[in-house]
N, C-alpha and C positions, 0 to 999 in steps of 0.2 A: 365719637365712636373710637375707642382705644384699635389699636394696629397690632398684626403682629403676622410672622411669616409663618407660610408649612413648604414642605418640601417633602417632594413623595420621590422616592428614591425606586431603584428597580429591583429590592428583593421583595420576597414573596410577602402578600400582605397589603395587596395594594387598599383590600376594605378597610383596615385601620386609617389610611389615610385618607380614605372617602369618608367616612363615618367622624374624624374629626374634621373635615373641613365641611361639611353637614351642620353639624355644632357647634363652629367655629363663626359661622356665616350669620347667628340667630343673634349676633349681638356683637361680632368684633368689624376691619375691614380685614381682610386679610390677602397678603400677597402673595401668592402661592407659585413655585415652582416643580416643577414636574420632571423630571431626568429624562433624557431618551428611553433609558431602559425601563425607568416606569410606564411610560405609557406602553410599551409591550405587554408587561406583565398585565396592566390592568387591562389589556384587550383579551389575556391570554385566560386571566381569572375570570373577567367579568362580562365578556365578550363587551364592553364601551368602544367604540373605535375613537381616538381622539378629538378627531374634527369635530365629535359630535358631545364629547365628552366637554371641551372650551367653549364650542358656541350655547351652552346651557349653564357656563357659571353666568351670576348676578351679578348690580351691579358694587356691591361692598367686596369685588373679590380682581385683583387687577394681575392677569398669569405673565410672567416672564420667562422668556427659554430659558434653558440651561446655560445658554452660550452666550447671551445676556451679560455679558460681567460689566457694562458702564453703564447696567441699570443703578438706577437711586440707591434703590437697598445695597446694594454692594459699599456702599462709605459708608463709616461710621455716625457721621453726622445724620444720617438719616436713620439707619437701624435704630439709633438711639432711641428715636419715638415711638418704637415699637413694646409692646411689651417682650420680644423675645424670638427665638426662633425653634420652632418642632421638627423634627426628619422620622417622620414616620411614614409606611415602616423605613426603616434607615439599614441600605447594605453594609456587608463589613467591609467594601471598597471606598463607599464611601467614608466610613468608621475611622480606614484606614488613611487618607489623606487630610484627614482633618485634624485627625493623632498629630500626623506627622508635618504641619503646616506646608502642607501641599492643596495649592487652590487651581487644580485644572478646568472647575465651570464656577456658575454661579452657586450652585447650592454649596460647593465649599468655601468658598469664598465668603459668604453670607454666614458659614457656621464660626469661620475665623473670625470673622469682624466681631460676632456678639460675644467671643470668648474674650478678645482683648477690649471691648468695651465694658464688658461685664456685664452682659444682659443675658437673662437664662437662656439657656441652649439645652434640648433633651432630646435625646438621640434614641430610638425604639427599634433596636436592632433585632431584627425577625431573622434567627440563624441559631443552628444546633447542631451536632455540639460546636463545643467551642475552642478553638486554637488556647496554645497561649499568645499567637500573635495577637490575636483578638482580644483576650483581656488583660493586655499588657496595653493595648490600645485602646479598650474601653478607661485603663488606670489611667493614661495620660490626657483623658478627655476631663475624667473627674479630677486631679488634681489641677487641672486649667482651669477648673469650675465649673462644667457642663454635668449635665445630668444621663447616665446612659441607663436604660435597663432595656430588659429583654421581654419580648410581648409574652407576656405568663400570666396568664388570667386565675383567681381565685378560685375554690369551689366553696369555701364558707356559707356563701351567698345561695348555695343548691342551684347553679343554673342551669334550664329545663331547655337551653337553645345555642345554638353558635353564633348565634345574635347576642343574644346572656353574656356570653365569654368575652365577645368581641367589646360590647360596651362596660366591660369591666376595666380593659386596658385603657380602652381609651377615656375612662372617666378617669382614672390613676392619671393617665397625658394632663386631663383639663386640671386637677388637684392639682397639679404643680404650679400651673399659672394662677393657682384663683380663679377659678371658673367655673362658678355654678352650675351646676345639672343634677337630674336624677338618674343619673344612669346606670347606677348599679344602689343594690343594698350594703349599706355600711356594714362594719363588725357591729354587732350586738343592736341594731337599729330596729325597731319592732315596727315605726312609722308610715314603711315604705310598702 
């Protein structure tokens, strides 16, 4: 079963990051971290209280605090067997320390490591408008090699829900890993 990290960060968007690690679970193992300020927001959006939110992952899904930094994934040697790392949705705080090779928890720490090893990094920055601090620090994520984009869903596809929109993004997230699904209709795809 191939690996790979999520990290749910605390801007708004916590369903992006439930809905890929949903998806994530049907076929990867996945290490998942969760920020302090995520688990707010997801209590705030989705009413989950935490406790009840971890004692209900599986077992292909192994959670690390934030504060965690001599967990495994945090060395390169281990990241490497991953296929990569997600930050959805991803703050521009976090956005911004990871720019700026500042690793105050795990979740940047873990974004560092995969920039300097070279393993994909895609960062799903749920924020509007936007600074130029931001996309001067989205530019230093992409010329490190990371991947940033902004949760912007399609309408090509005509979608009739905010489930529709939602699994448009996040099918966009899995495309980049190579990761199978149906979760949205292609451009020009009559099949689905």
């Amino acid at each position: 079963m191939e690996k790979i990290v999520l990290c749910i960060t605390g801007a708004s968007g916590f369903i992006y990051g439930e809905r890929i690690l949903h998806e994530l679970l049907k076929g990867h193992f996945v290490y998942l971290i969760v920020s302090e300020s995520g688990f707010k927001v997801m209590e705030e959006e989705s009413g989950i209280k935490k406790e009840d939110f971890l004692k209900n992952l599986p077992e292909n899904c192994t959670f690390y605090d934030q504060n965690m930094i001599e967990s495994p994934i945090s060395s390169g040697s281990r990241l490497i067997e991953t296929k990569g790392v997600i930050v959805a949705p991803c703050s521009t705080g976090t956005l911004g320390a990871v720019a700026n090779g500042i690793s105050n928890n795990l979740i940047h720490r873990v974004c560092d490591v995969a920039l300097k090893e070279r393993k994909k990094l895609f960062m799903l920055v749920r924020e509007m408008p936007l600074s130029l601090i931001h996309i001067k620090n989205m530019e230093k994520i992409t010329v490190a090699g990371g991947t940033v984009a902004v949760a912007s869903p399609a309408f090509y596809n005509n979608p009739k829900t905010v489930d529709d929109m939602i699994n448009f993004v996040v099918g966009k997230v899995l495309d980049h890993f190579g990761i199978n699904h149906n979760l949205y209709r292609r451009w020009k795809d009559e099949n689905i």
